[in-house]
N, C-alpha and C positions, 0 to 999 in steps of 0.2 A: 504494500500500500504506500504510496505518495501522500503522506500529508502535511499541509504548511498552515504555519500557525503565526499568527499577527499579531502583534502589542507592543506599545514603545518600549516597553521596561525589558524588554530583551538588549537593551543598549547594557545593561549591568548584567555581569555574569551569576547576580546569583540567583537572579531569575529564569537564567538558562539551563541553569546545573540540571532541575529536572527532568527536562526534555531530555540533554544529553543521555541520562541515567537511562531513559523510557528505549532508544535506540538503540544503548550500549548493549540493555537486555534484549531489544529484538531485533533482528538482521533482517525481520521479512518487512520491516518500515521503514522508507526512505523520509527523513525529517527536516525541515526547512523553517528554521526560523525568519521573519522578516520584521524589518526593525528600521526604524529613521535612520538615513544618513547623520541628520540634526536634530534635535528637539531640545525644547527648552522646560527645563526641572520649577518650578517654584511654590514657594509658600514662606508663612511668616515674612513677609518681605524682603524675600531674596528669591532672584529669577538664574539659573545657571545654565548655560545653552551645552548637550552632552553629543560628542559624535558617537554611528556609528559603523562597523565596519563591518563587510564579508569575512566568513571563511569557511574551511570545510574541512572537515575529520569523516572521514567512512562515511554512514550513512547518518552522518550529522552534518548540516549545513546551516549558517548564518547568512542572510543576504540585507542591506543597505541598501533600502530606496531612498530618493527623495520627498518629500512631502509638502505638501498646502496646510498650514497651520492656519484654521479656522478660531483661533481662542478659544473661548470656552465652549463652543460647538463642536470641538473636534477637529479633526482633520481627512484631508482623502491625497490621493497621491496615484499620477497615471502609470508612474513606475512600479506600483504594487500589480497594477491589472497587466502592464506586459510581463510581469514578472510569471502571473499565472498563468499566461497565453503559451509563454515558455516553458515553463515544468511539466504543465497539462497534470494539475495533481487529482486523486481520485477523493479527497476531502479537503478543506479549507477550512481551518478553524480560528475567526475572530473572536479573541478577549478582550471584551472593554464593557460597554454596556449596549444594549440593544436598542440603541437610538443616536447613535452615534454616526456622521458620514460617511466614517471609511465601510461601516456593515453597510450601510443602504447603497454606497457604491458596488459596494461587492454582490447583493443582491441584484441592484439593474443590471449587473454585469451578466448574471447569468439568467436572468429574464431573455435579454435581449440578445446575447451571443453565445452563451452555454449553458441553456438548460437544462444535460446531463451530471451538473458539476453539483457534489454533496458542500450544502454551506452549513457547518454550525456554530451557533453563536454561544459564545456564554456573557450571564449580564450580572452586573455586579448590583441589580436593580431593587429597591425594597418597595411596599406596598405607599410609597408615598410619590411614586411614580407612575400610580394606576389612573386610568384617565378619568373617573368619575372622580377621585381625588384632586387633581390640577384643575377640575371644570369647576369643581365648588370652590378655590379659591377665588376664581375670577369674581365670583359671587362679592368675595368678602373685602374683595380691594375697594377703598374709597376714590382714589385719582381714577380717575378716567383715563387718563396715559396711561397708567401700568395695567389698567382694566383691558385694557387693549392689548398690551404687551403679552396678559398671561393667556389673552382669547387667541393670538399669534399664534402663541408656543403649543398650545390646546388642540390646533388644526393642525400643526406639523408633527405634533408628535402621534393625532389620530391618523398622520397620512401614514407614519413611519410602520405604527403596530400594521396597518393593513397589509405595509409590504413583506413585512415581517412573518407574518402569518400566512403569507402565500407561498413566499419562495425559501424560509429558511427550513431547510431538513430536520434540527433536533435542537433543543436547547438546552444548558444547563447552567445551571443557578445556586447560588449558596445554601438558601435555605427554606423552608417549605412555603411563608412566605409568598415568596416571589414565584414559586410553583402554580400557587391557587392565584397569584394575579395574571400568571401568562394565561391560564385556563379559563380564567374567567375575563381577559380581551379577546379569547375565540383562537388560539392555538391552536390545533389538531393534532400536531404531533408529537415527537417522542421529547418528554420532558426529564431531565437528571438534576437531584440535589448532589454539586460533585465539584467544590471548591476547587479554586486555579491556583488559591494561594495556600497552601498546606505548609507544615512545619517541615524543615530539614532537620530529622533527628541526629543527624551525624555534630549538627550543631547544636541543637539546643537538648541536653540531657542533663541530669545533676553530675556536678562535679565539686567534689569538697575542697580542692584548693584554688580553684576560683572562687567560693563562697568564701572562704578566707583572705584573698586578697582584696574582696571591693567591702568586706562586714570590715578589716582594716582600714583602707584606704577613709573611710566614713563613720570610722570607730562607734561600729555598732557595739559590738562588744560582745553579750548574752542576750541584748535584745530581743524580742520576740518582733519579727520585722516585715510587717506590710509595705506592699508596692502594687503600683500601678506604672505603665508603659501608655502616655498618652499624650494627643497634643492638648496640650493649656487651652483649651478652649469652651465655652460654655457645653458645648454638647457635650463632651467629653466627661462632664460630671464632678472636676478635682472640687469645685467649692461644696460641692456637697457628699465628697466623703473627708472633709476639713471639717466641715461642721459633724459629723457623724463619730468623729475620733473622741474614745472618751477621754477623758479630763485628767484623766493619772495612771499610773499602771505602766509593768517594766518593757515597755511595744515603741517601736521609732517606726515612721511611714519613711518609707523614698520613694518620692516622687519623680518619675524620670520621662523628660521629657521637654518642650521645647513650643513658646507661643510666642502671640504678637505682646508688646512693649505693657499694653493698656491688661492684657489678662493676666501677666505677668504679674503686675503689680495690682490685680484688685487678688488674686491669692498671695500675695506677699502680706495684701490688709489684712485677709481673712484670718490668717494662721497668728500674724500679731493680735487681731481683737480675740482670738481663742487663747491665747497665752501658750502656744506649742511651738516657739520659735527653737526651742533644744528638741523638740521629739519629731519635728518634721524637716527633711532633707529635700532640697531643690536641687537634684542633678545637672539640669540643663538638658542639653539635646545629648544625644547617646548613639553615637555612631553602629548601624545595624552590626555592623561584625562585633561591636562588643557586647550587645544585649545578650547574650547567652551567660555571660559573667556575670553579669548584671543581676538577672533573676535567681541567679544559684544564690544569695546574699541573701535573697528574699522568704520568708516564710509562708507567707500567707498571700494573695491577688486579688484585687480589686479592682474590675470594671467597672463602674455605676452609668453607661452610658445612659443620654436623656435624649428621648426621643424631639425631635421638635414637627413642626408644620412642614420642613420640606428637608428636613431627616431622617435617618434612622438606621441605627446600627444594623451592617446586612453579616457583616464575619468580621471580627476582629483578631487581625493578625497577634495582637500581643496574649490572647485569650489561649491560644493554641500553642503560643510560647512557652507560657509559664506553665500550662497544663502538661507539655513534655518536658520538663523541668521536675515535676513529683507535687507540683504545690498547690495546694486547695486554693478554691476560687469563689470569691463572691459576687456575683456578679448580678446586674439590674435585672430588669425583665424588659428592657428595650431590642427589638428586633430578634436578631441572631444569637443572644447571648445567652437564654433557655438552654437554645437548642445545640448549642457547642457546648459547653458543661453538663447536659442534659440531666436526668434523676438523681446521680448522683454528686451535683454541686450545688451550692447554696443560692439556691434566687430569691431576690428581694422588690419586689413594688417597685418601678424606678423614679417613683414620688414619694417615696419613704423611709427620711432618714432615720426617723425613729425607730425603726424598725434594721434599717442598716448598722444602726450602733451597737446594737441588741445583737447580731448578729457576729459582729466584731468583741463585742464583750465574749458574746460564747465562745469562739474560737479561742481567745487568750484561756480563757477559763478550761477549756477542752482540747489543749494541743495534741495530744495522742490521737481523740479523733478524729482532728481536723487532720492528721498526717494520713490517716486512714484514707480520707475522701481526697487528698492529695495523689495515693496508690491508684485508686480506682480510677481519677480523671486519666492518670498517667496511661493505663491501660486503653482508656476510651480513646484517648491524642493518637497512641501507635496503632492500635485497630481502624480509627476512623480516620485522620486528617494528618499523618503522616504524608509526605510525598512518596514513599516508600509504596505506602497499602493503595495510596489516589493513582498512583501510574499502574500498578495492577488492576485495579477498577475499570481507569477509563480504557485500558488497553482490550479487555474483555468487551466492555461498551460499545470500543467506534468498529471492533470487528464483528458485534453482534447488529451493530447497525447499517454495516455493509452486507449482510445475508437479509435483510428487513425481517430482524429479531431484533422486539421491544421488551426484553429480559428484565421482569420485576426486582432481581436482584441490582440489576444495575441501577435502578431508577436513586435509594438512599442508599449513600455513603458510612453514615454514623449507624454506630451500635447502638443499639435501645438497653443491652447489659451490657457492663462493660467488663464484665467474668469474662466474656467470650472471646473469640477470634473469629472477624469477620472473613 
């Protein structure tokens, strides 16, 4: 099988390692990464433009197009479609989200010149993306300009599902979710809950002298030590598990992670009006090769993501970090965060702090068992959302979807026990 797979973040290797691995294992699949010649990184106000390049290992391939940077609408690039005119691949797999120009290029593409060509998309989409959702805000904007803006976006994104729904072959999507909104904008085909971003266990596992070098470095000491991996940002939830920390007790939080000036400094207020300017730790930004050290420091995880009007947590990579790390998790109940820690990890109301601190109380109070529910996630991370156990998934998946077998087993990813091996 030929199949090429599209997304910027292939410009960084450690987003390619999986692919590599999925090849390495099979000789009967010829692999093709494509990726921008150029693209530009940014947030927190800094913009970094990143090149990148061809190459080719056996039946591992990198290729470098150019691209139309559309801002925040995406982009599309004519060097991706001659690219496929070239290979003639037997699948094409865009990752990004399913409204995006480069899918809807690659959808007319095969409308209009190769309709034999299998397109599937995976969308990093939550239920705040559903079109009855975007139609009721227009409702609730007072300007008449932006009333207009969100009735725009409203028409282009009903043009988008239509296309979407005619010509793409299979979809798949983080989490269930996003399943029952493709289903219910009129989908028909083959839908998978079956993450693009999985944990690299080769990286992130306990390791006691990295938990030693960073519980030094920030002289935890014997601490009992909560953390969170997030941006500073309102959704992101830090001010309200700042407020949820209780008031004494032998526990330090690190906070790691990295925002704009103004979020910064309204958690810098917060921890000062709580008086935990010794028991709360502000990392900064944490360069991804070091977050593995990071978490081994850490005892206990805290998500509290907050959903808003045009968010909502769909998978949170630092979730599935720490979970292959050994370490219990407490996480909201916004989006995806249920369903990654599933039965056996702590969920909490993602409106309710009081009940977050309670929860936090318990685990100091019950560190054995909270090590226990640490064991158990650990298992659920390697069985479910390893890249390990995901490239054997989807490997069975896209060859069961080249025979048109829609294999129930393939459809979820995550174990419902995490006793088991998927």
């Amino acid at each position: 099988m030929i199949l090429v797979l599209i997304n910027p973040t292939f410009q960084k290797m450690q987003f390619c390692k999986r692919w590599s691995e999925l090849a390495a294992e099979h000789p009967d699949l010829d692999i093709t990464l494509v990726l921008p010649t150029e693209f530009e990184w940014s947030g927190f106000g800094f913009s970094d433009i990143k090149t990148g390049e061809s190459s080719d290992d056996l039946n591992f391939h990198k290729r470098a197009v150019p691209i139309v940077n559309r801002t925040k609408l995406g982009w599309i690039s004519k060097g991706m479609i001659n690219l496929i005119d070239e290979i003639k691949p037997d699948v094409v797999y865009h990752i990004g989200s399913h409204n995006q120009p480069s899918l809807m290029q690659l959808l007319e593409y095969k409308a209009n010149k190769c309709p034999s060509l299998n397109i599937y998309a995976f969308s990093m989409r939550g239920p705040v993306y559903d079109l009855d959702h975007l139609y009721s805000r227009i409702g609730r904007e007072k300007k008449l300009f932006r009333k207009a803006l969100r009735f725009a976006f409203w028409v282009r994104q009903v043009n988008q599902v239509k296309k979407l729904n005619r010509y793409c072959d299979a979809i798949f999507c983080h989490y269930p979710d996003a399943l029952h909104s493709f289903r219910k904008e009129g989908f028909k085909g083959p839908i998978y809950i079956q993450t693009q971003v999985g944990v690299d266990t080769d990286l992130f596992y306990p390791n006691p002298t990295a938990r030693n070098i960073i519980r030094e470095k920030y002289n935890l000491e014997e601490s009992y030590v909560f953390g969170s991996a997030i941006r500073l940002e309102p959704a992101k939830g830090a001010l309200q598990i700042i407020e949820a920390l209780p008031d004494e007790g032998s526990w330090k939080y690190l906070l790691m992670g990295a925002g704009t000036e103004e979020n910064e400094k309204e958690i810098i207020q917060k921890i000062e009006k709580r008086g935990l300017k010794e028991k709360v730790i502000l990392t900064g930004f944490i360069k991804p090769e070091d977050m593995p050290d990071y978490w081994n420091a850490v005892d206990c995880a805290i998500h509290f993501a907050q959903s808003t009007e045009g968010w909502v947590e769909t998978f949170s990579l630092a979730v599935v970090q720490a979970m292959a790390t050994q370490l219990p998790v407490i996480g909201s109940s916004s989006g995806s965060v249920p369903y990654q820690i599933g039965e056996d990890g702590i969920v909490v109301d993602e409106h309710d702090i009081h009940l977050l601190r309670g929860k936090i109380e318990w685990v100091l109070d019950n560190q054995d068992e909270a090590k226990k529910i640490g064991n158990k996630l650990y298992k659920r991370t390697i069985n479910s959302f390893s890249t390990k156990s995901l490239n054997k998934l989807f490997y069975r998946t896209i060859m069961n979807l080249q025979e048109g077998i829609y294999d129930q087993r393939d459809i979820e990813m995550a174990c419902n026990n995490s006793e088991i091996s998927c």
